[in-house]
OpenMM code with the backbone's topology and positions (N, CA, C; nanometers):
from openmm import Vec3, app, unit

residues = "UNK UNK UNK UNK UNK UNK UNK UNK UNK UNK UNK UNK UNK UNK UNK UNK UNK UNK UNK UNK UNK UNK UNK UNK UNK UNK UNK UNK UNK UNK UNK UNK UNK UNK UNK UNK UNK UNK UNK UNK UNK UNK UNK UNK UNK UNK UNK UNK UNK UNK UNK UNK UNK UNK UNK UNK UNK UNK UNK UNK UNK UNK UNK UNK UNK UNK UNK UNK UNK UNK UNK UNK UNK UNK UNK UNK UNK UNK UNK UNK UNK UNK UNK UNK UNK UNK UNK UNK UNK UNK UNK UNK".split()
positions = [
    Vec3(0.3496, 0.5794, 2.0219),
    Vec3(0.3342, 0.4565, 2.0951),
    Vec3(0.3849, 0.3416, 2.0068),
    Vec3(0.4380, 0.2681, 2.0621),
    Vec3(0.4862, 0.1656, 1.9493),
    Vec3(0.3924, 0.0488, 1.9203),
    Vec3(0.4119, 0.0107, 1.8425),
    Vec3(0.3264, -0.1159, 1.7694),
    Vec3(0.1896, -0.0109, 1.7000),
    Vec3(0.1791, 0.1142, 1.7378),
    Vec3(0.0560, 0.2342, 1.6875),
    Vec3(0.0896, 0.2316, 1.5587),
    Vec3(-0.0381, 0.2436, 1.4683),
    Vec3(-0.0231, 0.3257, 1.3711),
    Vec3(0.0244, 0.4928, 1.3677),
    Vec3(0.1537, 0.5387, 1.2613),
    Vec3(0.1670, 0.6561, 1.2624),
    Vec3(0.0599, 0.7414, 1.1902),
    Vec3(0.0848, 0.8650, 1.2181),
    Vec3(-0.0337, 0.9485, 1.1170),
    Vec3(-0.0120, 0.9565, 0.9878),
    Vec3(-0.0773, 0.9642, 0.8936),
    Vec3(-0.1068, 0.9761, 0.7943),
    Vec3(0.0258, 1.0547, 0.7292),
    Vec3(0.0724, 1.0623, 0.5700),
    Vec3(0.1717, 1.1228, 0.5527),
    Vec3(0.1445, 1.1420, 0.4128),
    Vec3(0.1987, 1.2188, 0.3461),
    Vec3(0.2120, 1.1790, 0.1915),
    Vec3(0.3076, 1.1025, 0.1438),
    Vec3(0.2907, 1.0586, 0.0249),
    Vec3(0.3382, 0.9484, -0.0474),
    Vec3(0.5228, 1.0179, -0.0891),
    Vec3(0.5974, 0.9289, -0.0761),
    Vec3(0.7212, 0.9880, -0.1170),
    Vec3(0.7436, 0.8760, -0.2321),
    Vec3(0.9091, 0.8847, -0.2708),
    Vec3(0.9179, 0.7743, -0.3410),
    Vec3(0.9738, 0.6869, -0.2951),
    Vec3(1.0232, 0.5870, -0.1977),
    Vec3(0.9977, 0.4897, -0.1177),
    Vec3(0.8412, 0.4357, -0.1139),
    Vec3(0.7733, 0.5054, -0.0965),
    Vec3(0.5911, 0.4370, -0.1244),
    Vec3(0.5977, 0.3889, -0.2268),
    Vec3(0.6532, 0.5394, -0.3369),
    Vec3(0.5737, 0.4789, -0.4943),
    Vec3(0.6671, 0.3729, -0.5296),
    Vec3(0.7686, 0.3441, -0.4766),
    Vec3(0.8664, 0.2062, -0.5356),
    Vec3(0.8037, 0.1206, -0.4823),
    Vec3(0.7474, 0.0723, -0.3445),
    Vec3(0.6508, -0.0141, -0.2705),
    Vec3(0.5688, -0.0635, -0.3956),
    Vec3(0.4698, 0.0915, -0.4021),
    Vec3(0.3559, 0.1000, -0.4971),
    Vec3(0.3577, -0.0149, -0.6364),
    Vec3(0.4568, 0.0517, -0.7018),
    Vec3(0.5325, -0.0139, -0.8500),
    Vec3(0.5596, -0.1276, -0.7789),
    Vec3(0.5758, -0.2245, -0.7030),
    Vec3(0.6361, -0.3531, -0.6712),
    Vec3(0.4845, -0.4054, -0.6593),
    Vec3(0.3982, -0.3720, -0.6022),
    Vec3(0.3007, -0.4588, -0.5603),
    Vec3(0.1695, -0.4291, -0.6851),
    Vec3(0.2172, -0.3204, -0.8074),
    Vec3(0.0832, -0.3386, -0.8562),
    Vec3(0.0091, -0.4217, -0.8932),
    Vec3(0.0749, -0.5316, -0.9556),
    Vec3(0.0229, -0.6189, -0.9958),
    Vec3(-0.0726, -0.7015, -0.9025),
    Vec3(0.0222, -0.7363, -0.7881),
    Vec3(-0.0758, -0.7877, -0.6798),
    Vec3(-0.1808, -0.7539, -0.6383),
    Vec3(-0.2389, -0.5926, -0.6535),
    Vec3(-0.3469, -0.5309, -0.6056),
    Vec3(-0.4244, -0.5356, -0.7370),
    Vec3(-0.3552, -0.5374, -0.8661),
    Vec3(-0.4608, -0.5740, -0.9633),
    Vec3(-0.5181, -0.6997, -0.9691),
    Vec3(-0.4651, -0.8356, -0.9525),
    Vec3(-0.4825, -0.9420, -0.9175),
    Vec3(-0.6064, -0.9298, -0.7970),
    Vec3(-0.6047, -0.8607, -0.7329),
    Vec3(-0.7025, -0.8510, -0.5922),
    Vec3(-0.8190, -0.7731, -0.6202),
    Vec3(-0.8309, -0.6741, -0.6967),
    Vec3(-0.9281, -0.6248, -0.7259),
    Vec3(-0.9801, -0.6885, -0.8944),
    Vec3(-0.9380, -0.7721, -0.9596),
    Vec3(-0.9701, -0.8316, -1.0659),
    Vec3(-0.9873, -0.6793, -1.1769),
    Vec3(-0.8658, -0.6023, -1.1520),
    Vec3(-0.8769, -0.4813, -1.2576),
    Vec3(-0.7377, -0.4213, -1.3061),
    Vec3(-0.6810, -0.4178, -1.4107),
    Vec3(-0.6015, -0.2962, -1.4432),
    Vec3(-0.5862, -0.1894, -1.3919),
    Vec3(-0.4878, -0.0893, -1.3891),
    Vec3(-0.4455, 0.0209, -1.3763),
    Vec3(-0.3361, 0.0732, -1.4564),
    Vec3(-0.3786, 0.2151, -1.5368),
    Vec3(-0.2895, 0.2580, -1.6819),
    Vec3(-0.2375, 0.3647, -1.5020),
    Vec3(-0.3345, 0.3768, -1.4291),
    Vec3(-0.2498, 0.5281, -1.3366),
    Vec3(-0.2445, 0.4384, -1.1581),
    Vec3(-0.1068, 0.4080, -1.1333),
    Vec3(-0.0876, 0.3893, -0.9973),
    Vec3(0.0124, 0.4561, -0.9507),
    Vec3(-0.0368, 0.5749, -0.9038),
    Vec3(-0.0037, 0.6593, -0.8161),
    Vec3(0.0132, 0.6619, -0.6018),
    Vec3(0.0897, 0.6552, -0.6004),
    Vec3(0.0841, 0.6823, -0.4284),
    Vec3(0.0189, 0.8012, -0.3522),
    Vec3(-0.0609, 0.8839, -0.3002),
    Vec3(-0.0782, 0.9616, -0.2313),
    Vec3(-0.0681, 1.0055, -0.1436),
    Vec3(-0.1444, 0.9163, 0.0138),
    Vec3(-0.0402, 0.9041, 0.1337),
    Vec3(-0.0818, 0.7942, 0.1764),
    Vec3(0.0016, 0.7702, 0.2987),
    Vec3(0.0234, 0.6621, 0.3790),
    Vec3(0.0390, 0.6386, 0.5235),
    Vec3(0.0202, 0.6003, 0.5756),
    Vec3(0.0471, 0.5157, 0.7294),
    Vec3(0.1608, 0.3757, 0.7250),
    Vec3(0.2105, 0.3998, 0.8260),
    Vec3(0.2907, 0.2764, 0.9149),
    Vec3(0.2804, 0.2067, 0.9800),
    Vec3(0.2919, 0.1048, 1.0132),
    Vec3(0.2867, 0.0282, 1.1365),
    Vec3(0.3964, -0.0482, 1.1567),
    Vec3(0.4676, -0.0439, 1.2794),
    Vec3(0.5551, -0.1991, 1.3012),
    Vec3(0.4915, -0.2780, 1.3517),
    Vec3(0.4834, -0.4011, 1.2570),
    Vec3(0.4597, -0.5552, 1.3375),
    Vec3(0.5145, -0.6434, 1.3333),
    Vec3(0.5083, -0.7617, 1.2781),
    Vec3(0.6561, -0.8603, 1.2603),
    Vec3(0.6818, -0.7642, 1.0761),
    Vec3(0.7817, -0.6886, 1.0720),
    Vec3(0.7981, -0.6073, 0.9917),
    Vec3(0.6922, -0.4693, 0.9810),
    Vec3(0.6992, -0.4245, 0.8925),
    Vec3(0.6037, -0.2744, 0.8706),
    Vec3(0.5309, -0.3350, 0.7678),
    Vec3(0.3653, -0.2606, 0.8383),
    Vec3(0.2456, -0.2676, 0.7965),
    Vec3(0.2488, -0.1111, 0.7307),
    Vec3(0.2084, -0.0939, 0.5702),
    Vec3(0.1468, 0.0297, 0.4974),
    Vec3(0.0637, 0.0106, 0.4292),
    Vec3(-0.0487, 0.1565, 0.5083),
    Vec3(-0.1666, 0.1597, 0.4533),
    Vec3(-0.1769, 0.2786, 0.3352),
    Vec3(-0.1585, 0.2679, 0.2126),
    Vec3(-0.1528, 0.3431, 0.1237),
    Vec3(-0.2851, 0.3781, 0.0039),
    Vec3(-0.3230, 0.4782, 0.0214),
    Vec3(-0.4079, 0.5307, -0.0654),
    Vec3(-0.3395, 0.5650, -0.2096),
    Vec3(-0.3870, 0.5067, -0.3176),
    Vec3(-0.3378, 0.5048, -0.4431),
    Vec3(-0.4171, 0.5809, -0.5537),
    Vec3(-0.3953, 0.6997, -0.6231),
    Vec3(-0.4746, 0.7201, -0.7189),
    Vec3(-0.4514, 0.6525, -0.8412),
    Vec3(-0.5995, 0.5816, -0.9051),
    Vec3(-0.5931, 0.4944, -1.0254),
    Vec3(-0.6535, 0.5741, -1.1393),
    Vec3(-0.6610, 0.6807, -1.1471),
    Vec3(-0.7211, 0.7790, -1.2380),
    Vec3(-0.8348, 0.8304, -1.2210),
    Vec3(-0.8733, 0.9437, -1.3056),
    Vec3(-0.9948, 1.0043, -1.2799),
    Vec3(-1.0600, 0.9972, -1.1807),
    Vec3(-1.0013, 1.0591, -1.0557),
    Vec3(-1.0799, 1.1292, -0.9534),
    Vec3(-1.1061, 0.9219, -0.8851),
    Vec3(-1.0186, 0.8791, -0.9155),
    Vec3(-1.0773, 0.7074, -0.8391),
    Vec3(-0.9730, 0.6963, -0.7670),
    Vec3(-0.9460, 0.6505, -0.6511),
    Vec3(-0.8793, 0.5607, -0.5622),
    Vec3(-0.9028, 0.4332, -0.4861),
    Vec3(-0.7777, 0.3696, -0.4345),
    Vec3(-0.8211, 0.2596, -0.3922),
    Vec3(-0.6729, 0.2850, -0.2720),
    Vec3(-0.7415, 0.1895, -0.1835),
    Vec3(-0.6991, 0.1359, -0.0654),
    Vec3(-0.5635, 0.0136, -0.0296),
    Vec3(-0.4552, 0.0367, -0.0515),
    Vec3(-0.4053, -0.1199, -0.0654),
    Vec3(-0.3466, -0.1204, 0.1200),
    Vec3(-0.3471, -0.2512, 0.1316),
    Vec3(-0.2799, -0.2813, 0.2814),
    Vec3(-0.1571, -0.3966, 0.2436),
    Vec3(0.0004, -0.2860, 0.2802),
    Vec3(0.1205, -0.3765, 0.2504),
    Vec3(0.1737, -0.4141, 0.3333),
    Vec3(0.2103, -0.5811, 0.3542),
    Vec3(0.2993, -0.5945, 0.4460),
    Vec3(0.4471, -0.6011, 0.4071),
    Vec3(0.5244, -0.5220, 0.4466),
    Vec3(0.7277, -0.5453, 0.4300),
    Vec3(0.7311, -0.6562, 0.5254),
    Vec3(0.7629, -0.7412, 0.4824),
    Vec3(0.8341, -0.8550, 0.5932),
    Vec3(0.9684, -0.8216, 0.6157),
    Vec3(1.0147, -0.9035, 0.7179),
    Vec3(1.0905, -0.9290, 0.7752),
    Vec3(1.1897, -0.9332, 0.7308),
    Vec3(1.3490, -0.9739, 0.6858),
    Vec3(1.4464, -0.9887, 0.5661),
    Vec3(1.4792, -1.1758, 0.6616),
    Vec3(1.4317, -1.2060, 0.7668),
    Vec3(1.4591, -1.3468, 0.7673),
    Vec3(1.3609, -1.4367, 0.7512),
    Vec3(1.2127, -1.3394, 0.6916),
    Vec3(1.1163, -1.4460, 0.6240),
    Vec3(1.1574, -1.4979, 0.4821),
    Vec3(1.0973, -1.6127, 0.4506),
    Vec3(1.1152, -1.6445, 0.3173),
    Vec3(0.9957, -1.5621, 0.2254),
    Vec3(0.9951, -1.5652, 0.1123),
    Vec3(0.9221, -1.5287, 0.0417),
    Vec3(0.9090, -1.4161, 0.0046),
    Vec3(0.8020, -1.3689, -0.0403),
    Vec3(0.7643, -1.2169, -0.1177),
    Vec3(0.8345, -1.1377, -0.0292),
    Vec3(0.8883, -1.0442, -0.0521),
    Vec3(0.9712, -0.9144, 0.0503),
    Vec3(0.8163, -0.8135, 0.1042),
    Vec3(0.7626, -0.7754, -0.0176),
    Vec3(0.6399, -0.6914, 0.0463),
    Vec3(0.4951, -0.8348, -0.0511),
    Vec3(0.4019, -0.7756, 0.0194),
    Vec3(0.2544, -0.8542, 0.0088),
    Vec3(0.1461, -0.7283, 0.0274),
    Vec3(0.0487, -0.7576, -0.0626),
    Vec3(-0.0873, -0.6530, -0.0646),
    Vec3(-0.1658, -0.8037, 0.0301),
    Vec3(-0.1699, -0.7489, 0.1408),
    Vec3(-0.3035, -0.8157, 0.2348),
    Vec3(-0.4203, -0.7589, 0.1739),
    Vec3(-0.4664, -0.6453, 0.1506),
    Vec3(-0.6070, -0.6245, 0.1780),
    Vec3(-0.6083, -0.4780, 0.0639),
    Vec3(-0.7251, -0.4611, -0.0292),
    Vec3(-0.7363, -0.3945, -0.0677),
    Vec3(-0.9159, -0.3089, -0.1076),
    Vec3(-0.9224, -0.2024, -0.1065),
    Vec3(-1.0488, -0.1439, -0.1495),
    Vec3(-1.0583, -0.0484, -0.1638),
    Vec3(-1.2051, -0.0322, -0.2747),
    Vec3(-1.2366, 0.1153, -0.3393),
    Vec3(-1.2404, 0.2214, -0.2477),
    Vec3(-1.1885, 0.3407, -0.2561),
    Vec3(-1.2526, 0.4133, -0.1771),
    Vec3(-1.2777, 0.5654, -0.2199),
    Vec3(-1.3372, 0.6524, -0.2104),
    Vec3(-1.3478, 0.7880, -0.1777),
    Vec3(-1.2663, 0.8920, -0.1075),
    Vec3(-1.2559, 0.8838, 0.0125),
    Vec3(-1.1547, 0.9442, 0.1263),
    Vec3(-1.1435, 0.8579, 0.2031),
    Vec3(-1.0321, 0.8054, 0.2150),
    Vec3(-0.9800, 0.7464, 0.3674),
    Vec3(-0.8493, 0.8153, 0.3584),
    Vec3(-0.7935, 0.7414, 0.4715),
    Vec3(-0.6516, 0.8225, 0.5191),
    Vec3(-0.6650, 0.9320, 0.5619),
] * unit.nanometer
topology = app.Topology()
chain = topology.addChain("A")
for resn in residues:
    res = topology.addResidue(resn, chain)
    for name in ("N", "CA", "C"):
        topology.addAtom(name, app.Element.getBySymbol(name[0]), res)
């Protein structure tokens, strides 16, 4: 369905280049470092650009949650953005 989130996927490297672009931003958001940012999997969305919801392993058995937006290529500014991020256990 369009504008749907797709199902769940694993992480390729297109994510983990995402990943590596926005760490900082998700460290900035969670007020923490990361020596391990890893991609695992992910979801899609199209909205005004693609929405990814990516589960990240940060070491030892920990993950976290980041929510990226890819804009548009005729917005100004950041190309991708961490909207929303959190600890989690299992999601995805």
């Amino acid at each position: 369905m369009v504008g749907a989130p797709e199902a769940s996927k694993e992480a390729n490297e297109t994510i983990q280049c995402i990943c590596d672009e926005v760490k900082s931003q998700a460290e900035e958001r969670t007020n923490q470092t990361y020596d391990v940012f890893k991609a695992v999997t992910f979801t899609q969305q199209v909205v005004a650009g693609t929405l990814y919801k990516i589960k990240v392993s940060v070491g030892a058995n920990k993950h976290i949650t980041i929510t990226v937006l890819c804009r548009l290529p005729c917005h100004p500014g950041r190309r991708y953005e961490v909207t929303e991020s959190s600890f989690t256990k299992n999601s995805l």
